[in-house]
C-alpha positions in Angstrom: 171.9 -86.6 -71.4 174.2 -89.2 -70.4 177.2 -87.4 -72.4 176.7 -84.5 -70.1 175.5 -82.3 -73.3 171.9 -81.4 -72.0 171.5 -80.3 -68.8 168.8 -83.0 -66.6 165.6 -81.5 -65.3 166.0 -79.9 -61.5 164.9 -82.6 -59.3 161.5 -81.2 -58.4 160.9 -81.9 -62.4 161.7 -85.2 -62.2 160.2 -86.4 -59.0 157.1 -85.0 -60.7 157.5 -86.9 -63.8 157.4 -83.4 -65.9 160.9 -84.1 -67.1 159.8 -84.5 -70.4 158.5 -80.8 -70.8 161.8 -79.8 -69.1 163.4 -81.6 -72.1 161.1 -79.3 -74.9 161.5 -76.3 -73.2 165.6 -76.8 -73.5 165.1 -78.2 -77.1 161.8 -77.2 -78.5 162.7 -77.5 -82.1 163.8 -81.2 -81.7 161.7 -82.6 -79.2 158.8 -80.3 -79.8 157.3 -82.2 -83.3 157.8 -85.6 -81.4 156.1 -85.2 -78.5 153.1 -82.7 -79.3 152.0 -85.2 -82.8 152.1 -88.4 -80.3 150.8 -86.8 -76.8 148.0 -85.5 -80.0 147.2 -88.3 -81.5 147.4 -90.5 -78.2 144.7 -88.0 -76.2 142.5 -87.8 -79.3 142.7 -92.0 -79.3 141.7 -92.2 -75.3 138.9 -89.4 -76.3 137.4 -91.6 -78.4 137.4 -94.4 -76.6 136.3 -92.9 -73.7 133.0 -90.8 -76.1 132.1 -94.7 -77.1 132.5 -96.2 -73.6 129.6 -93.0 -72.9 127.7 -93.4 -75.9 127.4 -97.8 -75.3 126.2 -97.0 -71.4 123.6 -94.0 -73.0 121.7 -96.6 -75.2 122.2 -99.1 -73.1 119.9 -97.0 -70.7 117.9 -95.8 -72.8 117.4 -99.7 -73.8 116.6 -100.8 -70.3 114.0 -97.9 -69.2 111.4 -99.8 -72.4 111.5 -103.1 -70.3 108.7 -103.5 -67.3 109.7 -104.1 -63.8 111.3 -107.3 -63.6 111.4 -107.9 -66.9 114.7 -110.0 -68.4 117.1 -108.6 -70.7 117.0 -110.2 -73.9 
């Protein structure tokens, strides 16, 4: 970009931070592999994360309704 070869994103693009897909629509065969196997793998990591974070507070619910009114955790 800096040698003046590819063309920067208009500057709607880049105020939106969507310069990127600007970028693999101009080169899709270059940048396209690179950034769909990361973006991929980086979703599907937060995804996980996230499924545990919902499962942990689901038992930990299901945990507390056994316990009588004013009962301490153990």
């Amino acid at each position: 970009m800096l040698a003046g070869e590819v063309r920067r994103a208009p500057e709607w693009w880049q105020r939106h931070g969507l310069e990127w897909l600007y970028r693999v629509i101009q080169e899709p065969l270059r940048l396209g592999p690179r950034y769909f196997t990361t973006n991929f793998t980086f979703v599907a990591l937060v995804a996980g994360a996230a499924a545990g974070e919902a499962l942990r507070g689901a038992a930990s619910r299901l945990l507390r309704r056994g316990r009588p009114p004013g009962a301490r955790p153990r």
